[in-house]
mmJSON file of the N, C-alpha and C atoms, coordinates in Angstrom:
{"data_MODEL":{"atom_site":{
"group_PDB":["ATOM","ATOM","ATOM","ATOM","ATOM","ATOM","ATOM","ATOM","ATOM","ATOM","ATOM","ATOM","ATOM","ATOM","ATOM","ATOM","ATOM","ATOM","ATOM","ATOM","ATOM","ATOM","ATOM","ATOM","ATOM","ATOM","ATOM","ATOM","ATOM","ATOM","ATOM","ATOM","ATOM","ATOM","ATOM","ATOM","ATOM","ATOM","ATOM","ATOM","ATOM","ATOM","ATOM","ATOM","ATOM","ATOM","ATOM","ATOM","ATOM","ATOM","ATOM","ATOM","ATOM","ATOM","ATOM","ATOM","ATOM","ATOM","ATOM","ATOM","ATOM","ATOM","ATOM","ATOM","ATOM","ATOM","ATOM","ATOM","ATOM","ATOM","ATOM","ATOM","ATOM","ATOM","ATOM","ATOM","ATOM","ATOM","ATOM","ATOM","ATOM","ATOM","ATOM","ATOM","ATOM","ATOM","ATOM","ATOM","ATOM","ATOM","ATOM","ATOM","ATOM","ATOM","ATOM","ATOM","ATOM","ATOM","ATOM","ATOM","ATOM","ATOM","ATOM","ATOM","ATOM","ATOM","ATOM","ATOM","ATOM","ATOM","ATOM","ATOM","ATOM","ATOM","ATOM","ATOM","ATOM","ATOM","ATOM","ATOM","ATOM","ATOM","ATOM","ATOM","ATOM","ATOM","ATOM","ATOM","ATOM","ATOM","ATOM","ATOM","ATOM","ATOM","ATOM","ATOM","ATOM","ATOM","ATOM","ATOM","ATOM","ATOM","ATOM","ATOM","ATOM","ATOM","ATOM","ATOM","ATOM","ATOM","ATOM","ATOM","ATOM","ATOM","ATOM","ATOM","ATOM","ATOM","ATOM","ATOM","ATOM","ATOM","ATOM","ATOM","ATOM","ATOM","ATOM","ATOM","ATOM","ATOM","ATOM","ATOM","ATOM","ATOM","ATOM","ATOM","ATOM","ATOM","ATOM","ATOM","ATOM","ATOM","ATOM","ATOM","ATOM","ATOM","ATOM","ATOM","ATOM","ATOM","ATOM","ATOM","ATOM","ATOM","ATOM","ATOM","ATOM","ATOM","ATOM","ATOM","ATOM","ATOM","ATOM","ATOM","ATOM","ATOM","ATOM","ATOM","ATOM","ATOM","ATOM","ATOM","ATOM","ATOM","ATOM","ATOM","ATOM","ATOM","ATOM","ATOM","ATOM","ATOM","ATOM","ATOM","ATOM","ATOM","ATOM","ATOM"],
"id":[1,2,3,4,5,6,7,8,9,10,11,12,13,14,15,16,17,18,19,20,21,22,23,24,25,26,27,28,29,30,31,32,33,34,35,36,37,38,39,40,41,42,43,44,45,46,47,48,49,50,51,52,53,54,55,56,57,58,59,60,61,62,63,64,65,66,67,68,69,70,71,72,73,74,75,76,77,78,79,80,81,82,83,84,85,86,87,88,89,90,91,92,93,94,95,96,97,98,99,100,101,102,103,104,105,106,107,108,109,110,111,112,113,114,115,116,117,118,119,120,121,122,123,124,125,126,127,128,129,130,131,132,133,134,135,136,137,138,139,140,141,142,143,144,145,146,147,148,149,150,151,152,153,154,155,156,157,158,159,160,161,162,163,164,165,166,167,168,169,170,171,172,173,174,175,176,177,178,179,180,181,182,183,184,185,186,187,188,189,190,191,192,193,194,195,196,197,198,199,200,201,202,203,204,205,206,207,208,209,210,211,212,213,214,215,216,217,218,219,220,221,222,223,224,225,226,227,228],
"type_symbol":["N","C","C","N","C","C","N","C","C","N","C","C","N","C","C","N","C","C","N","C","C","N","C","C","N","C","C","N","C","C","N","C","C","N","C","C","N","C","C","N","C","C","N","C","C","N","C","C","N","C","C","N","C","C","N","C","C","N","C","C","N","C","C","N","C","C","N","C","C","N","C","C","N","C","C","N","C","C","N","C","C","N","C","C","N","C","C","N","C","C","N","C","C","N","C","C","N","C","C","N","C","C","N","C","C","N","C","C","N","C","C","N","C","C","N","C","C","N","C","C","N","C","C","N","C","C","N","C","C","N","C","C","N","C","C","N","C","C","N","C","C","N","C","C","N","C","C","N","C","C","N","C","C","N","C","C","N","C","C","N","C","C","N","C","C","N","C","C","N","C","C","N","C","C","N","C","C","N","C","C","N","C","C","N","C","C","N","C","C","N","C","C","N","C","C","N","C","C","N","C","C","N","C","C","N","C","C","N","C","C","N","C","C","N","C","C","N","C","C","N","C","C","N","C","C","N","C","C"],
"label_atom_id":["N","CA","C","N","CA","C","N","CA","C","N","CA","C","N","CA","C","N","CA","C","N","CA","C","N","CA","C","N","CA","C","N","CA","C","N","CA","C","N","CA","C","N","CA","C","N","CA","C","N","CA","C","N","CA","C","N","CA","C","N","CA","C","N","CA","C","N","CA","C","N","CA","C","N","CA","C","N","CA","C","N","CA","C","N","CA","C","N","CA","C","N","CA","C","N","CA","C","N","CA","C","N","CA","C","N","CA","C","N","CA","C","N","CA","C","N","CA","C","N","CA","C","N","CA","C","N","CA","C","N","CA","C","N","CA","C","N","CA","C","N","CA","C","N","CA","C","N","CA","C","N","CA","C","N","CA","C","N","CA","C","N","CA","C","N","CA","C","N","CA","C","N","CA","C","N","CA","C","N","CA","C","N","CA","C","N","CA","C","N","CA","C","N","CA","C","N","CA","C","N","CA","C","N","CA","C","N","CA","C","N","CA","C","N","CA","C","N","CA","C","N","CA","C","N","CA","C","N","CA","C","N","CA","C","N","CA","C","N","CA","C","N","CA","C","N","CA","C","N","CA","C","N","CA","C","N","CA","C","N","CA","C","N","CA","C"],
"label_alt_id":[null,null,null,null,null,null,null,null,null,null,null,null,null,null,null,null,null,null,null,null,null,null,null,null,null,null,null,null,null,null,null,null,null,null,null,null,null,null,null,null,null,null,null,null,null,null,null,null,null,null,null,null,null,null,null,null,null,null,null,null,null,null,null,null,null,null,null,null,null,null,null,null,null,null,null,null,null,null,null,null,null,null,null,null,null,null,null,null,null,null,null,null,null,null,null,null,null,null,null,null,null,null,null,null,null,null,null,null,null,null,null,null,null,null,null,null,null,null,null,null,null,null,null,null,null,null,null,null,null,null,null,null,null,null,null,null,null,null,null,null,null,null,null,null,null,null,null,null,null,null,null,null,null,null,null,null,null,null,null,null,null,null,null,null,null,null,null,null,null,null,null,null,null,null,null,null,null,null,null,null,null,null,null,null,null,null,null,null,null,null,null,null,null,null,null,null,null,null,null,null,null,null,null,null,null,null,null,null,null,null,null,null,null,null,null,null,null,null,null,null,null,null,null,null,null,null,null,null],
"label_comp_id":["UNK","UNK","UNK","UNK","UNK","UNK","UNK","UNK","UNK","UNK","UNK","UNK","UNK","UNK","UNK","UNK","UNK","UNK","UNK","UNK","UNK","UNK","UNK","UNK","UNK","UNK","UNK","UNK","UNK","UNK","UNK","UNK","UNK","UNK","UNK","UNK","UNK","UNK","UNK","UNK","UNK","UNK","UNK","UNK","UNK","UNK","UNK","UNK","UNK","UNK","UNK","UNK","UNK","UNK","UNK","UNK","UNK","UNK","UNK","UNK","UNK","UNK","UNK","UNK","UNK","UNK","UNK","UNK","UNK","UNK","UNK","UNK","UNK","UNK","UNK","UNK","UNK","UNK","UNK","UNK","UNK","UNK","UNK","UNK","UNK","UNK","UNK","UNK","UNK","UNK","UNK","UNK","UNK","UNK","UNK","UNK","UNK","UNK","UNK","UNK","UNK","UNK","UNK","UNK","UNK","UNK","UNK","UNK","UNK","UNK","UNK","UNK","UNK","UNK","UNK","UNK","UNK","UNK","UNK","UNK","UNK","UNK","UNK","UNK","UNK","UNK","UNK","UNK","UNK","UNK","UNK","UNK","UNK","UNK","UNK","UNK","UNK","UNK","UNK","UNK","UNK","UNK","UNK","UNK","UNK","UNK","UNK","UNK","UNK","UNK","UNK","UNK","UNK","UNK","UNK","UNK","UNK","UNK","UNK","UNK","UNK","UNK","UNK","UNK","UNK","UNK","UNK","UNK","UNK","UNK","UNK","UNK","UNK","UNK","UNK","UNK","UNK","UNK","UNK","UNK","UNK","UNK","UNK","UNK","UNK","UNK","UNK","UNK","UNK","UNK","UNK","UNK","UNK","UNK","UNK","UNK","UNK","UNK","UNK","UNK","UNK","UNK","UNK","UNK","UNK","UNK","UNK","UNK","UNK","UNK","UNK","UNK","UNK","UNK","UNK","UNK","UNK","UNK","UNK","UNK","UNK","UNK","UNK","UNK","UNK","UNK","UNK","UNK"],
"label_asym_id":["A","A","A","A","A","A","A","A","A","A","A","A","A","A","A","A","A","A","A","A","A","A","A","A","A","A","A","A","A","A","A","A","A","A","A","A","A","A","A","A","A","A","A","A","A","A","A","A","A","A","A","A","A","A","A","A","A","A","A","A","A","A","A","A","A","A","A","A","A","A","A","A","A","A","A","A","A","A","A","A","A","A","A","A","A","A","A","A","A","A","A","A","A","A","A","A","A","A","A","A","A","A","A","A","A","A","A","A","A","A","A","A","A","A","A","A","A","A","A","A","A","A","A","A","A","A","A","A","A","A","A","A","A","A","A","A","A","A","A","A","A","A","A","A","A","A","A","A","A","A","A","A","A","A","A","A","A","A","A","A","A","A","A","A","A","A","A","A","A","A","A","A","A","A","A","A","A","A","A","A","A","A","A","A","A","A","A","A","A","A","A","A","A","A","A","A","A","A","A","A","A","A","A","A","A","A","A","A","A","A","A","A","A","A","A","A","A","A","A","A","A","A","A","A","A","A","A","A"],
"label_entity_id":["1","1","1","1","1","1","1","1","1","1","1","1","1","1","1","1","1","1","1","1","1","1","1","1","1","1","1","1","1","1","1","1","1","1","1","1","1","1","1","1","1","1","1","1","1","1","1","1","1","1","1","1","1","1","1","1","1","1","1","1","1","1","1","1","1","1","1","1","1","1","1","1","1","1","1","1","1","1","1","1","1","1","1","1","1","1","1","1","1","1","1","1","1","1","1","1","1","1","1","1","1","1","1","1","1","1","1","1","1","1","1","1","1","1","1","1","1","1","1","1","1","1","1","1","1","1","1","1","1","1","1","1","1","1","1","1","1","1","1","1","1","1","1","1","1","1","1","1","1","1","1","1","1","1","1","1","1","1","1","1","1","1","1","1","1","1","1","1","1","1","1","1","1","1","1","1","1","1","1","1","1","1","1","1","1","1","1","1","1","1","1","1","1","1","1","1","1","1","1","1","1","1","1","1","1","1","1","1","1","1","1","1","1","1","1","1","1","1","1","1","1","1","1","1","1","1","1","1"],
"label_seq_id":[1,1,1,2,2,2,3,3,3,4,4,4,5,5,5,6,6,6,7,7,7,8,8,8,9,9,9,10,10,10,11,11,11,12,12,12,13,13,13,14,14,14,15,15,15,16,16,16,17,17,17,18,18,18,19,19,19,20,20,20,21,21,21,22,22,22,23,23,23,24,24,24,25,25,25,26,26,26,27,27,27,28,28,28,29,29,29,30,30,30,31,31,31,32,32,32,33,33,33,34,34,34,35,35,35,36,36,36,37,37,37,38,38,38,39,39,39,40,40,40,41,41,41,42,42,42,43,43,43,44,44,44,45,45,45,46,46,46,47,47,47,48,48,48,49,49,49,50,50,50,51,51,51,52,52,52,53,53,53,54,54,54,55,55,55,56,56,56,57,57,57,58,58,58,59,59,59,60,60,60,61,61,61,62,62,62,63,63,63,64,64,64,65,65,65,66,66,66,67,67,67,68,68,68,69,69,69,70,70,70,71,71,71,72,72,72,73,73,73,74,74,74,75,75,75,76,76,76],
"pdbx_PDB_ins_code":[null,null,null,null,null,null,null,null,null,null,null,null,null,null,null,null,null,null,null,null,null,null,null,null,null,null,null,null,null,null,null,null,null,null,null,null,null,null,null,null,null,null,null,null,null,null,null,null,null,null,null,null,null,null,null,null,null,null,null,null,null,null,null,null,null,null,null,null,null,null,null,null,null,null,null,null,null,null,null,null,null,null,null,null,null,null,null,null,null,null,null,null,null,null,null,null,null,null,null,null,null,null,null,null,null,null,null,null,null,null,null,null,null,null,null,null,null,null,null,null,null,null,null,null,null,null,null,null,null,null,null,null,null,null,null,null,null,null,null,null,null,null,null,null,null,null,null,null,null,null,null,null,null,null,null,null,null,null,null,null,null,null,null,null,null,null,null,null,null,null,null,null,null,null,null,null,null,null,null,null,null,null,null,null,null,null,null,null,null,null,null,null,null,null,null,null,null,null,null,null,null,null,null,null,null,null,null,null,null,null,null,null,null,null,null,null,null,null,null,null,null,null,null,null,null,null,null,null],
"Cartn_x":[34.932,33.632,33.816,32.533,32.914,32.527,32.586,32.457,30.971,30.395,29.061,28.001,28.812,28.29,28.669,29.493,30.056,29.233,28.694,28.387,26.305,25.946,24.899,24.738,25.923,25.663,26.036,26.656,26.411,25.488,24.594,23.403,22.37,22.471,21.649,22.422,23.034,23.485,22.307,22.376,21.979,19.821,19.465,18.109,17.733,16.58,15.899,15.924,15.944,16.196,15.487,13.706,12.956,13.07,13.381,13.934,14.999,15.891,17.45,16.71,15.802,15.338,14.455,13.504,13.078,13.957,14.946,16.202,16.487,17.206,17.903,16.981,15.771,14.603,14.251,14.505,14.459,15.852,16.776,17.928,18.036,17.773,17.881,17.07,15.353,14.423,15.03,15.697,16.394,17.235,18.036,19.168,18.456,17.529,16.336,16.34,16.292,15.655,14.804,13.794,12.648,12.136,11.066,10.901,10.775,11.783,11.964,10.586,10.408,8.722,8.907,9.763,10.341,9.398,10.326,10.374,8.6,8.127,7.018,5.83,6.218,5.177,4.924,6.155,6.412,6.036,5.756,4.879,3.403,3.363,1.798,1.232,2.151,1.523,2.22,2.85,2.663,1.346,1.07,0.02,-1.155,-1.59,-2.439,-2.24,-1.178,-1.245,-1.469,-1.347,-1.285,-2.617,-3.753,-4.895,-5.679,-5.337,-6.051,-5.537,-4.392,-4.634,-4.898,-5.391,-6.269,-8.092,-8.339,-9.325,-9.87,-8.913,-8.822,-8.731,-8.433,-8.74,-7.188,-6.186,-4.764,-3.681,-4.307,-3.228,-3.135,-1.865,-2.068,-1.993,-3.222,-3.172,-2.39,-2.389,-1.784,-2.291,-2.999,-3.458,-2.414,-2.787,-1.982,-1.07,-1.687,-1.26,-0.135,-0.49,0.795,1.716,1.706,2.994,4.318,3.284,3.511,4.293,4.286,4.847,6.063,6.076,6.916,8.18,7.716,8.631,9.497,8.639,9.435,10.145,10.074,11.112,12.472,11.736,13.315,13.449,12.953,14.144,15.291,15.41,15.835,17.133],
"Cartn_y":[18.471,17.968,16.785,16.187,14.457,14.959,14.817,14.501,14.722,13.74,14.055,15.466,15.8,17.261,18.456,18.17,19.379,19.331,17.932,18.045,18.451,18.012,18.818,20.18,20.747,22.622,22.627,22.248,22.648,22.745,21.508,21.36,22.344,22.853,24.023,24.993,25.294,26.509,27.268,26.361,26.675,26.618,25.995,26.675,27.629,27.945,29.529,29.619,31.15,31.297,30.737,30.895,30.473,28.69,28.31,26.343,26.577,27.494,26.698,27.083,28.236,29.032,27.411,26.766,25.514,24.538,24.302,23.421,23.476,24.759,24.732,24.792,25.231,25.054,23.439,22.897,21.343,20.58,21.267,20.446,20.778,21.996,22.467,21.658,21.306,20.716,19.215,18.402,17.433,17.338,18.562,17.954,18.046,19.095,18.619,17.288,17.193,15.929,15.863,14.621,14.579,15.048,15.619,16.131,15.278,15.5,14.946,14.765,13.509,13.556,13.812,13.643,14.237,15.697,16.28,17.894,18.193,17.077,17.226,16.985,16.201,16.027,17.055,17.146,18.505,19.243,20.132,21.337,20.673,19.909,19.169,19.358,19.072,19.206,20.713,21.338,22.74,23.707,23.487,23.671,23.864,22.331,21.644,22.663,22.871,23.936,24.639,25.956,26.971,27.036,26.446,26.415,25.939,25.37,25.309,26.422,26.752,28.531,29.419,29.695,30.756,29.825,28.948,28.31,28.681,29.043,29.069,30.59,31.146,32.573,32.864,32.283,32.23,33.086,33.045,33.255,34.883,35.613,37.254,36.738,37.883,37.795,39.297,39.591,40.86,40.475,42.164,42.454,42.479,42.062,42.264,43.712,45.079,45.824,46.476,45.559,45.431,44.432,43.591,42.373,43.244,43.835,44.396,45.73,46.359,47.217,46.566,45.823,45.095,45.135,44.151,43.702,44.728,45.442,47.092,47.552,47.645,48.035,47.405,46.165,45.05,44.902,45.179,45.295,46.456,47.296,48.553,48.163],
"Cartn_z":[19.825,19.4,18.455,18.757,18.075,16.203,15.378,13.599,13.746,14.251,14.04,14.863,15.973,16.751,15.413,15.049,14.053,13.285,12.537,11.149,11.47,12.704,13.25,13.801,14.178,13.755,13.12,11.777,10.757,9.68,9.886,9.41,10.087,11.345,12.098,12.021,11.689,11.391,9.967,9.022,7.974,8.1,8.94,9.287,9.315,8.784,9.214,10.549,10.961,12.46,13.323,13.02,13.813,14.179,13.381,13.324,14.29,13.777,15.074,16.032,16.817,18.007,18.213,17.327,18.014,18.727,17.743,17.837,19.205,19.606,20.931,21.614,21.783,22.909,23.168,22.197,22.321,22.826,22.71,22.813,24.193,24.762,26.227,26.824,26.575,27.159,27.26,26.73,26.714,27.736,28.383,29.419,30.706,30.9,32.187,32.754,34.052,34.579,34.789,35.072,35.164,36.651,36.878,38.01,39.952,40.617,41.688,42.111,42.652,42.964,44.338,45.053,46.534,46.895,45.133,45.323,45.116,44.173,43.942,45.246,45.747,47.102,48.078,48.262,49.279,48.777,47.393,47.085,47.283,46.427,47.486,48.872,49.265,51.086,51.485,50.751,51.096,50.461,49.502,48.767,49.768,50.076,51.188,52.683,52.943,54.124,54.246,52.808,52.811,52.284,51.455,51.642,52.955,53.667,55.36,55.754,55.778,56.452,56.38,54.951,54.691,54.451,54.865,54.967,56.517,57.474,58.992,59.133,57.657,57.929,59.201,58.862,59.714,58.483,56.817,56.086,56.529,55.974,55.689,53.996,53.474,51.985,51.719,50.6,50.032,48.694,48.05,47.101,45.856,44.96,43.191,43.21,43.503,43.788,45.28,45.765,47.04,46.417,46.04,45.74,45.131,43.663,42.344,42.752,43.776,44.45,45.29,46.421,46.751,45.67,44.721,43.431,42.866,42.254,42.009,43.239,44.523,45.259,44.953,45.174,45.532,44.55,42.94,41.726,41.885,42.701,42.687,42.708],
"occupancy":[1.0,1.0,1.0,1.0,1.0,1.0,1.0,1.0,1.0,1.0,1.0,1.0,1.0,1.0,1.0,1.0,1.0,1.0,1.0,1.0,1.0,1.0,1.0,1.0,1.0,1.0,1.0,1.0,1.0,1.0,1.0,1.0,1.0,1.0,1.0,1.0,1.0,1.0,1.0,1.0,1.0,1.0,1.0,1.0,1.0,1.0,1.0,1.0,1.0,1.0,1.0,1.0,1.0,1.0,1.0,1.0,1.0,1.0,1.0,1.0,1.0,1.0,1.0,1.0,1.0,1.0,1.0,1.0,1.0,1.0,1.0,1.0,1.0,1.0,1.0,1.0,1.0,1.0,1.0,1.0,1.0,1.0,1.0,1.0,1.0,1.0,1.0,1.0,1.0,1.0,1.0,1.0,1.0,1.0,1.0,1.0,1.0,1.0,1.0,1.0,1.0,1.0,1.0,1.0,1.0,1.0,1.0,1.0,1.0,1.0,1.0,1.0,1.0,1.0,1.0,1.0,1.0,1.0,1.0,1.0,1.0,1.0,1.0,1.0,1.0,1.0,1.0,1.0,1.0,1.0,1.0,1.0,1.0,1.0,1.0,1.0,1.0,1.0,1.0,1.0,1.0,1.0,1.0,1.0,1.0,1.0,1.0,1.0,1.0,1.0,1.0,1.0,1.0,1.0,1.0,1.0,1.0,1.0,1.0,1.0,1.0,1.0,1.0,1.0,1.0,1.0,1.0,1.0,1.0,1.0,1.0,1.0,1.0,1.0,1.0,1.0,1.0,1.0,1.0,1.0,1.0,1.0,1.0,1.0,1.0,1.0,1.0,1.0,1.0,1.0,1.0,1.0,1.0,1.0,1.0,1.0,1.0,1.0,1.0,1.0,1.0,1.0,1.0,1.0,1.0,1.0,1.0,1.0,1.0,1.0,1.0,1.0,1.0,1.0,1.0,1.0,1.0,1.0,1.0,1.0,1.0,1.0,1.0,1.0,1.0,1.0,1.0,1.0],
"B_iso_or_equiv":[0.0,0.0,0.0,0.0,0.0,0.0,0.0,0.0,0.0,0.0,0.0,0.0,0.0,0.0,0.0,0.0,0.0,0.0,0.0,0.0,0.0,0.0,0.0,0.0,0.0,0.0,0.0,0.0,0.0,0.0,0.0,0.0,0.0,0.0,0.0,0.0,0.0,0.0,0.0,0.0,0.0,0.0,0.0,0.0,0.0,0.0,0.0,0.0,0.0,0.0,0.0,0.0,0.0,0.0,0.0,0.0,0.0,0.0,0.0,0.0,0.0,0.0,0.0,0.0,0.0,0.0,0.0,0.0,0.0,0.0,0.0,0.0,0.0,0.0,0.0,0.0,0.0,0.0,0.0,0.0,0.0,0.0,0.0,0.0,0.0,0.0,0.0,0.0,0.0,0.0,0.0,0.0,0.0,0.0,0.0,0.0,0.0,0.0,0.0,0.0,0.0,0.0,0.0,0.0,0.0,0.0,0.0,0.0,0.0,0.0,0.0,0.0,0.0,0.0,0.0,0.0,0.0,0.0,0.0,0.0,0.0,0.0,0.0,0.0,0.0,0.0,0.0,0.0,0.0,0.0,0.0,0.0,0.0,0.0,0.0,0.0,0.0,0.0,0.0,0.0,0.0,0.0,0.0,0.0,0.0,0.0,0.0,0.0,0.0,0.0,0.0,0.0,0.0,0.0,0.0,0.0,0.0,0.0,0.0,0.0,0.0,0.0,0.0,0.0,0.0,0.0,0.0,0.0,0.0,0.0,0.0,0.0,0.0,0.0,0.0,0.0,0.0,0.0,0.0,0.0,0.0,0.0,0.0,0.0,0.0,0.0,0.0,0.0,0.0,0.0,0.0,0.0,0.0,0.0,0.0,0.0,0.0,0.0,0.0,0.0,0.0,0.0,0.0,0.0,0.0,0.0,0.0,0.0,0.0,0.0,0.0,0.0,0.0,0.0,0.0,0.0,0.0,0.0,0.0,0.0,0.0,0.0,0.0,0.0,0.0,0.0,0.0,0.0],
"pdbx_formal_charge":[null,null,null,null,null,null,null,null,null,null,null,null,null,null,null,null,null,null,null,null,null,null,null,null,null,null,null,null,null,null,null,null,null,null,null,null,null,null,null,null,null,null,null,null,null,null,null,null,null,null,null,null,null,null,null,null,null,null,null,null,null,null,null,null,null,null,null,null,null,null,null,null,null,null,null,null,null,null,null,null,null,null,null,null,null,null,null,null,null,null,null,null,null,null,null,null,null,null,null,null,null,null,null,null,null,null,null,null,null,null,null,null,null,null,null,null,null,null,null,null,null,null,null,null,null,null,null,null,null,null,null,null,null,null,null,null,null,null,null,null,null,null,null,null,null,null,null,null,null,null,null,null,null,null,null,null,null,null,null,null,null,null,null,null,null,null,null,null,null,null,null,null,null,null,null,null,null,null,null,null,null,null,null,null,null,null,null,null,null,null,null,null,null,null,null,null,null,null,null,null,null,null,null,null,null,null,null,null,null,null,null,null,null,null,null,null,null,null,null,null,null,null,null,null,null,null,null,null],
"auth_seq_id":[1,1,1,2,2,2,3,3,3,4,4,4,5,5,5,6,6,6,7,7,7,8,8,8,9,9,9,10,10,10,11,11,11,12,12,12,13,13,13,14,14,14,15,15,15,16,16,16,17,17,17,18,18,18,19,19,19,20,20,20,21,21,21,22,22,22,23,23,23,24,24,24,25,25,25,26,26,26,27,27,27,28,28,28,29,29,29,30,30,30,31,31,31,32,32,32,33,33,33,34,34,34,35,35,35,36,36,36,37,37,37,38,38,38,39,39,39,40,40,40,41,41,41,42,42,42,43,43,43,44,44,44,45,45,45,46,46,46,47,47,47,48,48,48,49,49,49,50,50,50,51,51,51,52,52,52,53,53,53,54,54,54,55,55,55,56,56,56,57,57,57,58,58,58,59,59,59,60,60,60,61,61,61,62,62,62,63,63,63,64,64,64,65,65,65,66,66,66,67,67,67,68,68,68,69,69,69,70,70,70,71,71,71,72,72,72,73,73,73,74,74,74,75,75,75,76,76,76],
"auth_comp_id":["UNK","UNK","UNK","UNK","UNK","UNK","UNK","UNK","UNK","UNK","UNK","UNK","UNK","UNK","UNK","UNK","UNK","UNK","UNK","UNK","UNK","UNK","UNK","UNK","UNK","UNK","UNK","UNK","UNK","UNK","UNK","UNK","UNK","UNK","UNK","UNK","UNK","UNK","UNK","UNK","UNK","UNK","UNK","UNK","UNK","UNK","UNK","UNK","UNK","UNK","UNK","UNK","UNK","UNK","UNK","UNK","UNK","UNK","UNK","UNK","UNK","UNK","UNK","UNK","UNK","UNK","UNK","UNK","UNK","UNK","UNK","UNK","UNK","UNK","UNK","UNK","UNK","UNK","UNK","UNK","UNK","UNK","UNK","UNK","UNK","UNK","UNK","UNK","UNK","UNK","UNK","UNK","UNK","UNK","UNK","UNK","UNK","UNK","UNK","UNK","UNK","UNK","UNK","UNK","UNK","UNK","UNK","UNK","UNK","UNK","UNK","UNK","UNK","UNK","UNK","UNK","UNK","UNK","UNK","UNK","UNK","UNK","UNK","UNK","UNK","UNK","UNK","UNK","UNK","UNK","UNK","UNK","UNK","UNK","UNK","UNK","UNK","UNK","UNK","UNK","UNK","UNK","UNK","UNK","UNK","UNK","UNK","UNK","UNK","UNK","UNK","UNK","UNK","UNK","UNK","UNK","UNK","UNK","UNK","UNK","UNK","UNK","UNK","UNK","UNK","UNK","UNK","UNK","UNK","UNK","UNK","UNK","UNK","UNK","UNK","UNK","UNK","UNK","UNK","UNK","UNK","UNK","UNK","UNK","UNK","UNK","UNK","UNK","UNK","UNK","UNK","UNK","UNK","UNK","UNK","UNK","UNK","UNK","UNK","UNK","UNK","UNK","UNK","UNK","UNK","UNK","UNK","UNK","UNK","UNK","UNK","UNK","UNK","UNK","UNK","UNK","UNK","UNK","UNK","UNK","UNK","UNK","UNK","UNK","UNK","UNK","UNK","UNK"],
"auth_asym_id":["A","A","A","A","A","A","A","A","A","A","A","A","A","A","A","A","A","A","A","A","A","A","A","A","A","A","A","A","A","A","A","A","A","A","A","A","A","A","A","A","A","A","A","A","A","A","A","A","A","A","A","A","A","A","A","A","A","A","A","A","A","A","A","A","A","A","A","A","A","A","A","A","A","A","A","A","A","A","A","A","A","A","A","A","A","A","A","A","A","A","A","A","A","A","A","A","A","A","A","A","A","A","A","A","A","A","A","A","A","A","A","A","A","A","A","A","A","A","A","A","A","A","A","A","A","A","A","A","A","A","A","A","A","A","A","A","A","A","A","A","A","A","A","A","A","A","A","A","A","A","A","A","A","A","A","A","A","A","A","A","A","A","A","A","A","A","A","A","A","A","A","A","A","A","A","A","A","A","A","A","A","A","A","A","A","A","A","A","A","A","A","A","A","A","A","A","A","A","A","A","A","A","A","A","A","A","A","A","A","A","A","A","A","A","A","A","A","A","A","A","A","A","A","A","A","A","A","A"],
"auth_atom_id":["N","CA","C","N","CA","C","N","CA","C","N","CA","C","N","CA","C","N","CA","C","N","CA","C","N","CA","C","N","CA","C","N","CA","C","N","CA","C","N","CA","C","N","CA","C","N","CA","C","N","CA","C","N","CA","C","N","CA","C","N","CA","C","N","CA","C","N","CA","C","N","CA","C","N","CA","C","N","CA","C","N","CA","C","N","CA","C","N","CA","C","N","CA","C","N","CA","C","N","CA","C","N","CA","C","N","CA","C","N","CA","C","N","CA","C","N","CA","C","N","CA","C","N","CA","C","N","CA","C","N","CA","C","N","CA","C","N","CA","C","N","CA","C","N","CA","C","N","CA","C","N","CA","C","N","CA","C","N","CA","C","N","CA","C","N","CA","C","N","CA","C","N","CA","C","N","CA","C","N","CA","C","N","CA","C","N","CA","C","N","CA","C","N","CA","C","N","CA","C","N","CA","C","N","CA","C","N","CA","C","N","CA","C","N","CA","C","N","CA","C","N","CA","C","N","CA","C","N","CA","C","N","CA","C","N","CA","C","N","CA","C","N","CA","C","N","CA","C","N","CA","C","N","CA","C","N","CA","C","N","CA","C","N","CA","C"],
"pdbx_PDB_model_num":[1,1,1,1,1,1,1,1,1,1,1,1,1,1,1,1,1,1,1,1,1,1,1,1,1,1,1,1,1,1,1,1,1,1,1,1,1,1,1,1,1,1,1,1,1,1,1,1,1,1,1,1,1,1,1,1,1,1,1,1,1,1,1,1,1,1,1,1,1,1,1,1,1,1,1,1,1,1,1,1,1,1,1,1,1,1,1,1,1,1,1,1,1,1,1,1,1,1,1,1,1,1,1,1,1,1,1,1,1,1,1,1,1,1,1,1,1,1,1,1,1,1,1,1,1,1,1,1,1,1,1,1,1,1,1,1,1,1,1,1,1,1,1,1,1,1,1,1,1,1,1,1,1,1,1,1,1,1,1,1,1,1,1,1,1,1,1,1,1,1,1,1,1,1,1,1,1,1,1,1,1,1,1,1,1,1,1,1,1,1,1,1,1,1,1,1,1,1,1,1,1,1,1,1,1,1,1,1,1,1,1,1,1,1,1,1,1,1,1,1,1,1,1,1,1,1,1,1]
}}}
């Protein structure tokens, strides 16, 4: 580590907990990239589909209580 990474956990080290818990939630949100607009379109026009097919009365829906069941299986 470079002099100055050290001498910044060391300066966060010494924060109240809830500050370093900001700290690294910020320092993590920092190495993110910005969102692929690729990735972004394509949920768009999936979005767009999957509302015309249940617009066409084509979707199968499933109730809160069926999913929520599902889920609990396949945590097993």
């Amino acid at each position: 580590m470079t002099d100055t990474v050290i001498e910044l956990a060391q300066r966060g080290r010494a924060l109240a907990a809830k500050d370093r818990e900001r700290l690294v939630d910020l320092l993590i949100d920092s190495l993110e990239d910005a969102p692929d607009p690729g990735v972004e379109e394509a949920w768009r026009l999936e979005i767009r589909r999957r509302v015309a097919a249940y617009e066409r009365g084509e979707a199968t829906l499933f109730g809160v209580d069926e999913v929520m069941a599902e889920a609990k299986r396949l945590a097993r």
